[in-house]
C-alpha positions in Angstrom: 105.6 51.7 121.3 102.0 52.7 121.4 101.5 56.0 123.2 97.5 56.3 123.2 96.8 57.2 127.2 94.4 60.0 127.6 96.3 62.7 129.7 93.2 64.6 129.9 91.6 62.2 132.1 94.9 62.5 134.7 94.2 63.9 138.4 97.2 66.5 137.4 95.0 67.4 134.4 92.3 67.6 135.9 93.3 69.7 139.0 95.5 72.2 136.7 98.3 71.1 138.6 101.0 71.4 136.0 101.5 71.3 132.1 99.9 69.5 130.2 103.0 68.3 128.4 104.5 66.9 131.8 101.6 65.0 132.4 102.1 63.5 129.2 105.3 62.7 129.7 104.8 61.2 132.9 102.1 58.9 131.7 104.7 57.3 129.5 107.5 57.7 132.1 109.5 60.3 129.6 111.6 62.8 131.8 110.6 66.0 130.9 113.6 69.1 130.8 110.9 72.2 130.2 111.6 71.1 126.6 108.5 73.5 124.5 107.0 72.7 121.0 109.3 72.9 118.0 107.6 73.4 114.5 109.8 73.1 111.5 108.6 74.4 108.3 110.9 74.0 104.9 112.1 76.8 102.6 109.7 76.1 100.1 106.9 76.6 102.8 108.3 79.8 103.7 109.2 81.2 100.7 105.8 80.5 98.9 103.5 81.4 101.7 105.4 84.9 102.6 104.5 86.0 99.2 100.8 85.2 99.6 100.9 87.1 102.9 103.0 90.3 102.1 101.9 93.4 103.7 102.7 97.2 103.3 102.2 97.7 107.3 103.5 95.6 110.0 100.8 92.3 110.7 98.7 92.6 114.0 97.4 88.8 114.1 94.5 87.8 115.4 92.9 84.7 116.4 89.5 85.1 118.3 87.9 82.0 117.8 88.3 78.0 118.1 87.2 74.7 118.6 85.1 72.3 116.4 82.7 73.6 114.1 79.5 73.9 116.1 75.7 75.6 115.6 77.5 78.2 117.7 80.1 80.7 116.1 81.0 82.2 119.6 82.3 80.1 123.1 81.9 82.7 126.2 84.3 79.8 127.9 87.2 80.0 125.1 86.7 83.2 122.5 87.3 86.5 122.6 84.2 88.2 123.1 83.1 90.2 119.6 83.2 93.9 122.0 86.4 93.3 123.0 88.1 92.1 119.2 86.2 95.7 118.0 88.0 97.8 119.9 91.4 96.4 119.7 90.9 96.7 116.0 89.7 100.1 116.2 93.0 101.2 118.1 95.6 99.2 116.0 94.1 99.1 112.1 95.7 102.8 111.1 99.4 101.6 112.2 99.0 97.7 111.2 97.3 95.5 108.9 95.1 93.0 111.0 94.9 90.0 110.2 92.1 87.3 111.4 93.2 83.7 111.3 88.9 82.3 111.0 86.8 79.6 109.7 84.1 80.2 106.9 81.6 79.5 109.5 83.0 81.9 112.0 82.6 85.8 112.2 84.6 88.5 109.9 85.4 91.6 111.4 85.6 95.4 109.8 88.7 96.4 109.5 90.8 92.9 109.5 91.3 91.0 106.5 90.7 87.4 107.2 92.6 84.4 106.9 91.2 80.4 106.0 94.1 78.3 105.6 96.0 75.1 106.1 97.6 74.8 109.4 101.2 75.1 107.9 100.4 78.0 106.1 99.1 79.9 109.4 102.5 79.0 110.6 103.8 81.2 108.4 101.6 83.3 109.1 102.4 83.5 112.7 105.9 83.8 111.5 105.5 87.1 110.0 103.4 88.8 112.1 104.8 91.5 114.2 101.3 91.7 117.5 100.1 89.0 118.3 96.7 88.5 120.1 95.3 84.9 120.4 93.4 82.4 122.6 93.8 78.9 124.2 94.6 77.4 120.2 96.6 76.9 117.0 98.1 79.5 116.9 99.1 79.8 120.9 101.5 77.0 120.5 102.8 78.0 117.3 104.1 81.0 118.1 105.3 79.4 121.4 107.3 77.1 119.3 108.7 80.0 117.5 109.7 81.8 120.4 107.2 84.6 119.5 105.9 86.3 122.3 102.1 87.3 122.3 99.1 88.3 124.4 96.6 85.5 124.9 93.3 85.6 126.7 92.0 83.2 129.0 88.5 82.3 130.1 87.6 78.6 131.0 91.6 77.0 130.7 94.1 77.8 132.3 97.6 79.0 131.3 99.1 76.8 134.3 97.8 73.5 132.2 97.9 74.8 128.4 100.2 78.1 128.3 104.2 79.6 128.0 105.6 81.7 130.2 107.0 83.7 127.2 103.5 84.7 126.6 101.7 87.7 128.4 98.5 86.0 129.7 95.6 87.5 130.2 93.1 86.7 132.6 89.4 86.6 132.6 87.8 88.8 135.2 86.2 87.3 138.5 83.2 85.7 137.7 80.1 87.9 138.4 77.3 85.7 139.1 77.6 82.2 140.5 77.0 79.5 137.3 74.9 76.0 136.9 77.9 73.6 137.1 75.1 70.4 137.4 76.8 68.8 134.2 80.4 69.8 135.1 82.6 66.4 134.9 86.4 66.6 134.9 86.5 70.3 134.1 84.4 73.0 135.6 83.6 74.4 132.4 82.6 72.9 129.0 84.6 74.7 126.3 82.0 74.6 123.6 80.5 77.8 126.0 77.0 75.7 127.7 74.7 78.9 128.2 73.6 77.4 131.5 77.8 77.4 133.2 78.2 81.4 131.8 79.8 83.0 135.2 79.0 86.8 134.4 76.3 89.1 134.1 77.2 89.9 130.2 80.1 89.6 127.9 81.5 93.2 128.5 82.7 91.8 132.4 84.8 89.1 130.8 87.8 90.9 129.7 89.5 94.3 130.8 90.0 95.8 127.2 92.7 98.3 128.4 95.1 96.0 129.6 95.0 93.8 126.7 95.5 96.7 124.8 99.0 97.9 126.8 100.3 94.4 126.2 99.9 94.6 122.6 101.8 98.4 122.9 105.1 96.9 124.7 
């Protein structure tokens, strides 16, 4: 049974009427239970990859970046912007050890150690980390799967369409200026981050640093 549709093409998807994974299903006429992402990793897995990750202080992950490698190391429409990552770190990096799950390509921060992987390996990652603060990617799901619950900022998506209730989702601010959405298609935004659609005034309106700080402290 071939199941090659394109749920992101869907009127559901497209007006963030429901999860994505129900769309799917629905496409393919699979009922759908509220069943949420499993990953399974083996012993050996664990085992090797929590002694390449040991840490004296508890693990306060972070994930600030995604998407396909561009010219562009930063998306205003999916990333966390760099004013916002620099104060969480500030705040957290005597009590825990942060960690960045990045590319090569994408920026390091002071104060975080960084992390290039393989996907199952930052599965273990997630596994061990105690804070968790994260965007619409990888790691999201992953700690979704693993029942982990973690603060995750949202710009462009929504958490409606690509989020867990178990997470604390955060919210971009209302926009501040009205963007050019000429090229927009079937979503408002372009998550690559096109310089012409950027809703606000600066990066600084984005995000409200405090709040995303207290979820972190619960």
């Amino acid at each position: 049974m071939i199941l090659a549709h394109d749920p992101y093409v869907q009127t559901e998807y497209v007006e963030q009427k429901e999860h994505l994974i129900k769309t799917w299903c629905d496409m393919f006429q699979i009922k759908y239970n509220g069943e949420q992402p499993k990953i399974y990793l083996t012993g050996r897995e664990q085992k090797f990859f929590e002694q390449k990750f040991t840490s004296d202080r508890p693990i306060l992950l972070l994930q600030t970046n995604g998407g396909a490698q561009t010219e562009h190391k930063y998306s205003w429409a999916r990333d966390i912007p760099s004013t916002v990552a620099v104060k969480v770190i500030e705040h957290f990096r005597r009590e825990y050890n942060v960690v960045h799950i990045r590319r090569d390509d994408q920026n390091q921060f002071d104060g975080t150690f960084g992390v290039t992987d393989t996907f199952r390996a930052l599965a273990v990652l997630v596994s061990m980390s105690s804070k968790r603060l994260l965007i619409d990617s990888f790691s999201q799901h992953v700690a979704a799967s693993m029942n982990l619950p973690s603060t995750v900022c949202w710009i462009a998506n929504s958490p409606v369409v690509f989020g867990y209730d178990m997470h604390t989702n955060i919210l971009a601010n209302p926009f501040t200026t009205k963007p050019e959405l000429r090229n927009s298609y079937f979503g408002k935004f372009n998550i690559a981050g096109d310089l012409l659609e950027f809703p606000y005034n600066n990066e600084d309106e984005i995000f409200d640093v405090d709040k995303i700080i207290k979820s972190l402290e619960k």
